[in-house]
GUTOR-998585 format. One record per residue (C-alpha): residue in three letters; x, y, z. Coordinates in steps of 0.001 Angstrom, whole numbers, plus 500000, padded with zeros to 6 digits. Layout:
<atoms>
<atom code="ALA" east="X" north="Y" up="Z"/>
...
</atoms>
This chain:
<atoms>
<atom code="UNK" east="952581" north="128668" up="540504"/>
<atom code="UNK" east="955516" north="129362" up="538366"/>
<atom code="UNK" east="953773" north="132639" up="536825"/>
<atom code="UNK" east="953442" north="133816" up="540319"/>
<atom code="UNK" east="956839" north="133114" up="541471"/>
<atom code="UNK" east="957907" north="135008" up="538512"/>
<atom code="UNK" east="955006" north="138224" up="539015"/>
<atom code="UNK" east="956826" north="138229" up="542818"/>
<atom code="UNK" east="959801" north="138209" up="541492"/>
<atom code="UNK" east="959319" north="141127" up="539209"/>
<atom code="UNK" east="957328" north="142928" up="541791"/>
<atom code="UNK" east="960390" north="142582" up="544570"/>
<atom code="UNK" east="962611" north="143862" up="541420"/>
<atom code="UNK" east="960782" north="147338" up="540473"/>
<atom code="UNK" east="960559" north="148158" up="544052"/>
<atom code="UNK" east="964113" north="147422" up="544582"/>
<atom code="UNK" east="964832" north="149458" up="541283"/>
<atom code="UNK" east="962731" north="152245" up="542392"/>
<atom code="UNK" east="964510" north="151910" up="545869"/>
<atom code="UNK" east="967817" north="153452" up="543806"/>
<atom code="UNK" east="966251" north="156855" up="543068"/>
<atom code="UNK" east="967607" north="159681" up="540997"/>
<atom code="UNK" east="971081" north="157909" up="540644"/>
<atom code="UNK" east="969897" north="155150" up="538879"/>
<atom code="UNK" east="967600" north="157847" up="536938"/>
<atom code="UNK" east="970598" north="159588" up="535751"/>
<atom code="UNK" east="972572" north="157015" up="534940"/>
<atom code="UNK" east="969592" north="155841" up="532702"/>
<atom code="UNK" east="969727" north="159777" up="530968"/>
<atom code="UNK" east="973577" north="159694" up="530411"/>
<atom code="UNK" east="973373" north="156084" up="528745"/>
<atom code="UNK" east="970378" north="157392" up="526377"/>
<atom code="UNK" east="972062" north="160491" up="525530"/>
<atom code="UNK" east="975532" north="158686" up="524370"/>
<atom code="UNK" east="973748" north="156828" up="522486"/>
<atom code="UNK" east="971792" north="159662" up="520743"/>
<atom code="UNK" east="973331" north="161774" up="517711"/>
<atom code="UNK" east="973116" north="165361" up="518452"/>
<atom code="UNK" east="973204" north="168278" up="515735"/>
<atom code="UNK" east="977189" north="167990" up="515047"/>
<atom code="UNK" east="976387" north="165528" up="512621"/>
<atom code="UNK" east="978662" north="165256" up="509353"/>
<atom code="UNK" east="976741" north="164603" up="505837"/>
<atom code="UNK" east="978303" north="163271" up="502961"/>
<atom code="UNK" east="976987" north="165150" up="499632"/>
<atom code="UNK" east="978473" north="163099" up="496531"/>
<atom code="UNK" east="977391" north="164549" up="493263"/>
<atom code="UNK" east="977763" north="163292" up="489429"/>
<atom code="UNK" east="979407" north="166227" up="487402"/>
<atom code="UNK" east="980013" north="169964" up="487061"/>
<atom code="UNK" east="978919" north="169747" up="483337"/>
<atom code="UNK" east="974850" north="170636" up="484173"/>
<atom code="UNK" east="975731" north="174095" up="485896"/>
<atom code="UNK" east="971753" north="173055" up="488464"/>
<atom code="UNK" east="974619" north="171091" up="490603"/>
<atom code="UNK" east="977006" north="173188" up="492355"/>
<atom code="UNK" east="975129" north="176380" up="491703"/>
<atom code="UNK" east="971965" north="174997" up="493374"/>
<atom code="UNK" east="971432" north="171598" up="494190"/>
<atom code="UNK" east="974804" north="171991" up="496316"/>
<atom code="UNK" east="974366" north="175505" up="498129"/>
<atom code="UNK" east="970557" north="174470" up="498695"/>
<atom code="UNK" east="971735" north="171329" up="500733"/>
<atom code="UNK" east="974093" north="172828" up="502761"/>
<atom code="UNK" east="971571" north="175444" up="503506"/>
<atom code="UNK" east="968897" north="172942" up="504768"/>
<atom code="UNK" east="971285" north="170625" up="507066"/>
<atom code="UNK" east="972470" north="173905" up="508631"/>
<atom code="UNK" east="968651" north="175343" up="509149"/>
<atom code="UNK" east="967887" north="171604" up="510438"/>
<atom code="UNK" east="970755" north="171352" up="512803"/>
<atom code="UNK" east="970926" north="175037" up="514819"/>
<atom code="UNK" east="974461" north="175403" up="512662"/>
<atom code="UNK" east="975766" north="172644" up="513963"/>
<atom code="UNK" east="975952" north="170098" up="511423"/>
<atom code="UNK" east="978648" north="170189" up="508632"/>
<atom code="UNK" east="978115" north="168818" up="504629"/>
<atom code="UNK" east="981505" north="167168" up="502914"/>
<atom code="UNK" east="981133" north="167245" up="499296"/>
<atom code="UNK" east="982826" north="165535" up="496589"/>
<atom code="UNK" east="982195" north="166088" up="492625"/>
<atom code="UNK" east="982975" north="162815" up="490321"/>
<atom code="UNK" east="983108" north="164878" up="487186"/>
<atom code="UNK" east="981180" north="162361" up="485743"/>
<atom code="UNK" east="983303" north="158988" up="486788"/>
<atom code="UNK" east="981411" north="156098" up="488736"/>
<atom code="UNK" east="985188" north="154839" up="489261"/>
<atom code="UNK" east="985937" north="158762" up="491323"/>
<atom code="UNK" east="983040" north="157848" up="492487"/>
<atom code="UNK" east="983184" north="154746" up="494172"/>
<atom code="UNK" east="986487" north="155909" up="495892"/>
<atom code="UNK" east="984496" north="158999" up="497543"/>
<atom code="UNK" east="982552" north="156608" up="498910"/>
<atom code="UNK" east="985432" north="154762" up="500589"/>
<atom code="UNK" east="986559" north="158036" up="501872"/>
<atom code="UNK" east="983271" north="159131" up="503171"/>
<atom code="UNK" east="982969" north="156189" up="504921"/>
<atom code="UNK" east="986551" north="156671" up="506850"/>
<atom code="UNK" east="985463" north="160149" up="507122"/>
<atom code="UNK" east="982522" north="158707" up="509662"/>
<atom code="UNK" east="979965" north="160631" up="507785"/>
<atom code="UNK" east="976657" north="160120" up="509394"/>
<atom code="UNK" east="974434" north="160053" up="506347"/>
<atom code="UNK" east="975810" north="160352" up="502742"/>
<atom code="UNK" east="973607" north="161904" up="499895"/>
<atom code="UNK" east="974508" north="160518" up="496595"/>
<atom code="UNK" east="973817" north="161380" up="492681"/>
<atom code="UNK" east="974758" north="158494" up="491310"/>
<atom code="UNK" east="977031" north="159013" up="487993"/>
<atom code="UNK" east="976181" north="155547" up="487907"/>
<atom code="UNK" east="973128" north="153838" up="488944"/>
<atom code="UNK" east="974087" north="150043" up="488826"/>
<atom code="UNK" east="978230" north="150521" up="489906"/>
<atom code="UNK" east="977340" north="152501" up="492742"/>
<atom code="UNK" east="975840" north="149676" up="494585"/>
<atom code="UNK" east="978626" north="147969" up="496169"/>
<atom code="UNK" east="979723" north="151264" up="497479"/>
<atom code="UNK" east="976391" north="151926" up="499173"/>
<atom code="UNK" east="976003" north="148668" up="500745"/>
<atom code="UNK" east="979550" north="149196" up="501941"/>
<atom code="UNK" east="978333" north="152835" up="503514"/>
<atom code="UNK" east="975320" north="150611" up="504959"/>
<atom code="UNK" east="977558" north="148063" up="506621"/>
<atom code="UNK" east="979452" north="150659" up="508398"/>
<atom code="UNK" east="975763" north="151967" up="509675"/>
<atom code="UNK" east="975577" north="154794" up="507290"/>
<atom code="UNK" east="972273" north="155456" up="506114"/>
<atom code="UNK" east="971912" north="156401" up="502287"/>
<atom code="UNK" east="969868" north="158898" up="500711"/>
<atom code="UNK" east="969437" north="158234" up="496399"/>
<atom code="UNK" east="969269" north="161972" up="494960"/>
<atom code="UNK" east="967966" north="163058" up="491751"/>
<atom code="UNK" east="968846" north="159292" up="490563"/>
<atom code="UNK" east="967939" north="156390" up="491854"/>
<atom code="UNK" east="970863" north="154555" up="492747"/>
<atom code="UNK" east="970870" north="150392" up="493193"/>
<atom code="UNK" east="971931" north="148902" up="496324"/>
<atom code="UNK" east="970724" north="149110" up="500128"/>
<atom code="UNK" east="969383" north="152644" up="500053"/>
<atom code="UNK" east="967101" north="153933" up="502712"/>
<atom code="UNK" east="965405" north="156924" up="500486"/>
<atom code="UNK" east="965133" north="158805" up="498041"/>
<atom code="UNK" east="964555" north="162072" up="496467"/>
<atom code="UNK" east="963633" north="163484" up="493132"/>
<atom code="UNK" east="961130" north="164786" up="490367"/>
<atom code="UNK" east="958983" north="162624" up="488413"/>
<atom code="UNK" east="960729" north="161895" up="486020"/>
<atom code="UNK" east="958357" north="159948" up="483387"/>
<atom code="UNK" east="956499" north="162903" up="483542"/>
<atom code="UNK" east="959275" north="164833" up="483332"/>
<atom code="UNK" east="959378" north="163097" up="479783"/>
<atom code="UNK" east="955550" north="163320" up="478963"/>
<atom code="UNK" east="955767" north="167626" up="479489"/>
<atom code="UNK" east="958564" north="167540" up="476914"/>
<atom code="UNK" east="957065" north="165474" up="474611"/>
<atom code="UNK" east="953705" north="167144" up="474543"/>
<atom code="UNK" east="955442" north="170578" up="474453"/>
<atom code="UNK" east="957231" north="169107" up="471501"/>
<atom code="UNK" east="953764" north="168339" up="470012"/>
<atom code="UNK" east="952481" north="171222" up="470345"/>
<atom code="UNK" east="955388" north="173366" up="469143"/>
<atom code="UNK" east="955011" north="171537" up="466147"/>
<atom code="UNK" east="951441" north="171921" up="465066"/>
<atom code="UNK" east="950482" north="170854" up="462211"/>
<atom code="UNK" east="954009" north="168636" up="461619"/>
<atom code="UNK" east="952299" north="166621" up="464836"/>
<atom code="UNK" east="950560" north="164188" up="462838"/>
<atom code="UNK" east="953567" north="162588" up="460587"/>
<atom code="UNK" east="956306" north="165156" up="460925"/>
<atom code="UNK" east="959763" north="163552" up="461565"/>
<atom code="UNK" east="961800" north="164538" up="464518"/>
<atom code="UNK" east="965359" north="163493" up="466349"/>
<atom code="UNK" east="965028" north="162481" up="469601"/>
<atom code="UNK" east="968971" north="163090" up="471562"/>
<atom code="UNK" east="968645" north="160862" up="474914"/>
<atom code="UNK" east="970684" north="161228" up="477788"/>
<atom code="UNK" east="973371" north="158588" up="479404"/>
<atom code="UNK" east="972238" north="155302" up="479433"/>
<atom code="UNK" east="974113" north="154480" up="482859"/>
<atom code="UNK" east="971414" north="157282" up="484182"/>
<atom code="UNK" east="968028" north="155636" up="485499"/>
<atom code="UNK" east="966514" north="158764" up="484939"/>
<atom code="UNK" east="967240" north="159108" up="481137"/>
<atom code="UNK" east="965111" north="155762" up="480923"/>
<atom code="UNK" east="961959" north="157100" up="482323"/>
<atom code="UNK" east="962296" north="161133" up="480219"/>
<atom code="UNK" east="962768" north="158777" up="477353"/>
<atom code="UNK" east="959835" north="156311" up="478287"/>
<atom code="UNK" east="957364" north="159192" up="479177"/>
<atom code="UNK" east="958488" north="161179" up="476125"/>
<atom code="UNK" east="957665" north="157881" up="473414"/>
<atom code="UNK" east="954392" north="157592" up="475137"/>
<atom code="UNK" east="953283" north="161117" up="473643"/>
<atom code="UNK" east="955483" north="161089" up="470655"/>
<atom code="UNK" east="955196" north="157281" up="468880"/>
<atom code="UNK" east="952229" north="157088" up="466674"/>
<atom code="UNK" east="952226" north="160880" up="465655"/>
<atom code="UNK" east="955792" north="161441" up="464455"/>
<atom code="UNK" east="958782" north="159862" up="462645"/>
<atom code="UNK" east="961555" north="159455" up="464730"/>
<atom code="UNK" east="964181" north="159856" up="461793"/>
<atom code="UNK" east="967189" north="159245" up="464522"/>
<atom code="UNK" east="967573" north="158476" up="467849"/>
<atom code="UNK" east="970877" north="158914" up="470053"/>
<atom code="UNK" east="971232" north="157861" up="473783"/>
<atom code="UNK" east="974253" north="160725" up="474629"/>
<atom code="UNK" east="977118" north="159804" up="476082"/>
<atom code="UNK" east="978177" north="161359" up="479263"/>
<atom code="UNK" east="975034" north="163971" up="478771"/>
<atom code="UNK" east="977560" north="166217" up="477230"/>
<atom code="UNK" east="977132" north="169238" up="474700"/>
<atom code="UNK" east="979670" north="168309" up="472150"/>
<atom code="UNK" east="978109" north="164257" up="472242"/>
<atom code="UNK" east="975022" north="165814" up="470961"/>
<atom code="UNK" east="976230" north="168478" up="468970"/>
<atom code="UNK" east="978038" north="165816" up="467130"/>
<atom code="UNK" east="974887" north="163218" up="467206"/>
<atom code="UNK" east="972672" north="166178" up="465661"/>
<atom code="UNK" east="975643" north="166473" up="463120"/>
<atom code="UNK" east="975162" north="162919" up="461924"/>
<atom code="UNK" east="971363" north="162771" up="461956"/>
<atom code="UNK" east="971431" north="166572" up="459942"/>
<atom code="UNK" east="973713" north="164630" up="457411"/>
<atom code="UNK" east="971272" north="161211" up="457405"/>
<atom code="UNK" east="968080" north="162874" up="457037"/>
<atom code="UNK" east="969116" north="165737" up="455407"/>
<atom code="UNK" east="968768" north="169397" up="457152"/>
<atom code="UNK" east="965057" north="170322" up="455356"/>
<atom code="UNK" east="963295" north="166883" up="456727"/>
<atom code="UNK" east="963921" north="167526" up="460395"/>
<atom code="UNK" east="960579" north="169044" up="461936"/>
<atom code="UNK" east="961538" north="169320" up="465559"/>
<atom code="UNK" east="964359" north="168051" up="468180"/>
<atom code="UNK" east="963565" north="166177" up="471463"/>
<atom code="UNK" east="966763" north="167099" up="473484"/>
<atom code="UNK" east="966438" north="165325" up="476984"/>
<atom code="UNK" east="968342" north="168466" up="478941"/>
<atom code="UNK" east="969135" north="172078" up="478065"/>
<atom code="UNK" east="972899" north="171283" up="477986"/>
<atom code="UNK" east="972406" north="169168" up="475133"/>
<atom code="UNK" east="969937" north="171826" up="473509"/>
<atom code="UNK" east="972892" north="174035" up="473200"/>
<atom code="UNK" east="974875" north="171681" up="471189"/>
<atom code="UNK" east="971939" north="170615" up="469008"/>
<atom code="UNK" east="970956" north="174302" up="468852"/>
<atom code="UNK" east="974784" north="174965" up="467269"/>
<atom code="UNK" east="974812" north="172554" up="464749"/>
<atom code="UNK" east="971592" north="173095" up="463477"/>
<atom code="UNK" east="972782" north="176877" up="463173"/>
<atom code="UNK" east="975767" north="175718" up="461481"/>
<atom code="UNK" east="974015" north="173561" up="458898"/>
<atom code="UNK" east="972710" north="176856" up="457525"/>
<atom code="UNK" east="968949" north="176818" up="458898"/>
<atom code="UNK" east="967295" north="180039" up="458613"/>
<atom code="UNK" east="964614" north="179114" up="460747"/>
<atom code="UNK" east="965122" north="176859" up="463239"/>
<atom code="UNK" east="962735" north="173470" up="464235"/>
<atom code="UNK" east="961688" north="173553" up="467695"/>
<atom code="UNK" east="964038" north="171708" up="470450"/>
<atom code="UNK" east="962969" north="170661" up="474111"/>
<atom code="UNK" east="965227" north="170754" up="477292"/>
<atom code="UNK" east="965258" north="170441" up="480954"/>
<atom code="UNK" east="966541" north="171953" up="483789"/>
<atom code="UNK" east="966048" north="175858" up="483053"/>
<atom code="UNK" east="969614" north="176628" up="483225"/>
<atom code="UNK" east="970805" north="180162" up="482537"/>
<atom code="UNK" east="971744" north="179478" up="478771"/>
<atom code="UNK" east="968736" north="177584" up="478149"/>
<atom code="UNK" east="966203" north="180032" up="479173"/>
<atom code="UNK" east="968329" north="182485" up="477231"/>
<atom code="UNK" east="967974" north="180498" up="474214"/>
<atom code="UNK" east="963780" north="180251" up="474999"/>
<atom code="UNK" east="964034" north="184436" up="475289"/>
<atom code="UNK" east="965882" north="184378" up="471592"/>
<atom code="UNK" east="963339" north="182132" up="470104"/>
<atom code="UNK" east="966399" north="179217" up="469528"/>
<atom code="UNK" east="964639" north="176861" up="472168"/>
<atom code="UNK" east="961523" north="175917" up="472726"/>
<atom code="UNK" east="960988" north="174450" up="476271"/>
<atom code="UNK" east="962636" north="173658" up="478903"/>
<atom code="UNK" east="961267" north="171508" up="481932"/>
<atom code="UNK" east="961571" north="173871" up="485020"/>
<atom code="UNK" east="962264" north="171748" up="487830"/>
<atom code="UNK" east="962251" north="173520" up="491803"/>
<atom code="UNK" east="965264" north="172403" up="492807"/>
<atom code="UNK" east="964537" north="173933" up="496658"/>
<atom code="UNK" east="962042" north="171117" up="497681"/>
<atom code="UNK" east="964305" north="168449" up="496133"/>
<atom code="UNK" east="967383" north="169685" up="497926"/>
<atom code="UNK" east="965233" north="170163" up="501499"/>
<atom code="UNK" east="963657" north="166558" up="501090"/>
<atom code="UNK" east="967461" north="165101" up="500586"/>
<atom code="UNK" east="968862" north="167199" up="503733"/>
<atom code="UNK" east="965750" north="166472" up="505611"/>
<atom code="UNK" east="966004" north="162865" up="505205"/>
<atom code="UNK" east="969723" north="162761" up="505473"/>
<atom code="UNK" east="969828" north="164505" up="509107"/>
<atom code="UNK" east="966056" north="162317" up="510157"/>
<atom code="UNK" east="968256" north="159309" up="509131"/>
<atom code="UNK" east="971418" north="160215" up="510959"/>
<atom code="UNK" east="969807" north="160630" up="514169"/>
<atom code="UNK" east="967869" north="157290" up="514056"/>
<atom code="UNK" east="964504" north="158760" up="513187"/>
<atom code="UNK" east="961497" north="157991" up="511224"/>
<atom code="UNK" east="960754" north="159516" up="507640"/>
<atom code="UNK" east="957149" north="158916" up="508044"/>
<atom code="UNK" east="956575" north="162992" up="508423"/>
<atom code="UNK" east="959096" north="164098" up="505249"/>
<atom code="UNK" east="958366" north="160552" up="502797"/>
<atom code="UNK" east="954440" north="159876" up="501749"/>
<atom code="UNK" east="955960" north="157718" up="498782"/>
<atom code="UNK" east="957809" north="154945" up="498143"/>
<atom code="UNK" east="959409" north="153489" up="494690"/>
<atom code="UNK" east="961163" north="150453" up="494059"/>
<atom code="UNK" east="964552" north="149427" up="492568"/>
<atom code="UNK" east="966206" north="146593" up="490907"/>
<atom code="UNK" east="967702" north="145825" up="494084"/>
<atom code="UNK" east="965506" north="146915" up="496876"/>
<atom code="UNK" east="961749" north="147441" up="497338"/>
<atom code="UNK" east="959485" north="150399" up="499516"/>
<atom code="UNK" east="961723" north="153215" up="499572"/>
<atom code="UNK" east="960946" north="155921" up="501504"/>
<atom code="UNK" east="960168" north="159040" up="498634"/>
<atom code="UNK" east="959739" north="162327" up="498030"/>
<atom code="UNK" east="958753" north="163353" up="494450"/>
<atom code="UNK" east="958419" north="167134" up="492883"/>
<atom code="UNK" east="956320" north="168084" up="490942"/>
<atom code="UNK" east="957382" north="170005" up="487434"/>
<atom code="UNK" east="956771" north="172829" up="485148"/>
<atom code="UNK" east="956710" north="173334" up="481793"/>
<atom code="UNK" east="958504" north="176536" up="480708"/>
<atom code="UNK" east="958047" north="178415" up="477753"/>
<atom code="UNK" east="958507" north="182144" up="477158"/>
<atom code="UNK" east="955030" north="182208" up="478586"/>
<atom code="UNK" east="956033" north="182004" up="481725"/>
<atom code="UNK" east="959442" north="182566" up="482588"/>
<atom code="UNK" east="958239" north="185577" up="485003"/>
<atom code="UNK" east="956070" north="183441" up="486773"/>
<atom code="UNK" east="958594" north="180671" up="487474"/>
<atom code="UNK" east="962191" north="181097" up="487267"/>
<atom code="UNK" east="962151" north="184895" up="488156"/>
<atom code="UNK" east="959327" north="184626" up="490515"/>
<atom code="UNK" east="961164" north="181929" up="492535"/>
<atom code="UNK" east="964373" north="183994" up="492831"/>
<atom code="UNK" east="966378" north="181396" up="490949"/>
<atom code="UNK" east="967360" north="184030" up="488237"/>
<atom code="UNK" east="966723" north="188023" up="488264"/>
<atom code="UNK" east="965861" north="190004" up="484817"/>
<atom code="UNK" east="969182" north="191086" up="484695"/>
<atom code="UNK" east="970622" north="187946" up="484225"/>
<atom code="UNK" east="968604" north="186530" up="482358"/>
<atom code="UNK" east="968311" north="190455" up="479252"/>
<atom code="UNK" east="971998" north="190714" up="479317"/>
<atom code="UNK" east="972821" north="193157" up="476509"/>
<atom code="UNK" east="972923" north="189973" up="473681"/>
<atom code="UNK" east="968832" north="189566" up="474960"/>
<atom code="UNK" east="967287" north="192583" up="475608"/>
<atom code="UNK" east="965385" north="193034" up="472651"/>
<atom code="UNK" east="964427" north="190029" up="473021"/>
<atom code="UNK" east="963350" north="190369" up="476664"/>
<atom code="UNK" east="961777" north="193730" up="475733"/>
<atom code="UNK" east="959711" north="191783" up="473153"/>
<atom code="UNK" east="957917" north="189479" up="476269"/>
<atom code="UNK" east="957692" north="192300" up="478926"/>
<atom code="UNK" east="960922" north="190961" up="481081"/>
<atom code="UNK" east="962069" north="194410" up="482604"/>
</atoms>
């Protein structure tokens, strides 16, 4: 009986609410709609440092380029640099958040004390997307390369630049920051090809990532091991490769051992023209910097990432995130044309200045 009171009672109601017509109707479209985020949405873009020149010559310009594409124009990116302080860092954060961002991006300089600030950004309803780095805390996705095998392509490019020092040659392997996840996993991926087949004579986690850290780390392992007994360098970036590069050039060495990288920066595939570097690991920073905007702006206007993530990862703090991972390249001066000049991220002429051209003449870049 009391099912069918209520069935009458329901019945009475939707012909009573259908009785109200287009008003109600409207009314029902204006309530939707303020609650709806249109294209003028602001997103916070907080990135670690200005050392690594991929950041605010790319990964920056790409964003912005993507949120605009993704929003008709509309939608606006406020960035912030920490120049490689979690402390600057944390304060953007704070600002961001009184800035009413919609969704914030974030590199983390640091992965473990950026967490309070994200779950702050959370509990004001501000989605977070983890970029490049996974960052602890609340976040809601994430976006970056594989970065074990990030490690794995260095460390078999190492082996193979080697040759015949592969099976018991000693080598120096210069880390990156150990408050960087992703250092971890390029150093994890890289063991799992090197241990058992080399010596690691010395190994350095860098402070900071920075040039001079492991231009004065190669210093100390050049005067430990002695400059002769050093068969090849694992450098974890290209910025670092420079610094190595210099001190082994000013310990005298006529010919120099073969050193990795990463991120096919200008100076690094200069260096890979000239001989001086080996490898770097070319990484397309385009679909890293469209999954973070695309995410971002899906996240900001309450939607799904089901169509943009088909991964998910897990972090100290929080399980199933929502991923996107790129794939990456090896490069060599095999195939600089087909990469880094093919994909417009340098042209020949900036990569055979005057200083290269012989060089570049030597491998056909013209």
């Amino acid at each position: 009986m009391r099912r069918a009171a209520v069935a009458v009672a329901a019945t009475a109601m939707a012909v009573s609410l259908a009785a109200c017509g287009s008003a109600k109707e409207s009314g029902d479209k204006a309530k939707e709609s303020e609650g709806k985020k249109t294209d003028a949405l602001k997103i916070g873009l907080l990135l670690p440092e200005n050392q690594t020149a991929r950041y605010e010559k790319f990964d920056k310009p790409l964003i912005e380029k993507r949120v605009s594409e993704l929003t008709g124009g509309k939608g606006e990116v406020v960035y912030a640099n920490a120049k490689q302080d979690a402390t600057v860092q944390t304060q953007q954060i704070d600002t961001m958040i009184t800035n009413k961002v919609d969704a914030l991006i974030v590199d983390a300089v640091d992965s473990k004390a950026i967490a309070n600030g994200v779950k702050k950004a959370k509990d004001q309803g501000i989605p977070v997307v983890a970029f490049d780095r996974l960052a602890e805390g609340p976040i809601d996705a994430y976006t970056s390369f594989d970065n074990e095998e990030v490690g794995h392509v260095q460390g078999k490019a190492l082996l193979e630049a080697l040759g015949d020092k592969a099976d018991g040659g000693q080598i120096v392997m210069m880390n990156g920051a150990i408050t960087d996840p992703n250092a971890a996993l390029f150093k994890k991926g890289a063991l799992a090809e090197l241990k058992g087949k080399v010596k690691i004579g010395k190994s350095y986690d860098t402070k900071e990532w920075k040039p001079e850290n492991a231009n004065q780390n190669m210093e100390g392992a050049l005067s430990a091991l002695g400059k002769d007994k050093i068969d090849g360098v694992y450098s974890a970036n290209d910025g670092m490769a420079g610094g190595i590069i210099t001190a082994l050039k000013g310990a005298g060495l006529s010919k120099l051992p073969p050193v990795t990288g990463q991120d096919a920066e200008l100076a690094g595939v200069q260096r890979i023209v000239a001989g001086e570097q080996f490898m770097s690991v070319y990484k397309p920073y385009a679909p890293e910097a469209a999954a973070a905007a695309e995410m971002a702006v899906a996240l900001a206007k309450g939607e799904k990432l089901d169509s943009i993530a088909k991964d998910t990862v897990d972090s100290p703090t929080t399980k199933g995130i929502p991923t996107v991972l790129v794939p990456v390249v090896s490069l060599t001066q095999d195939n600089i044309k087909d990469t880094v000049i093919k994909d417009g991220v340098y042209t020949v002429a900036e990569i055979c200045t005057p200083k290269y051209k012989a060089a570049c003449d030597k491998l056909g870049l013209k």
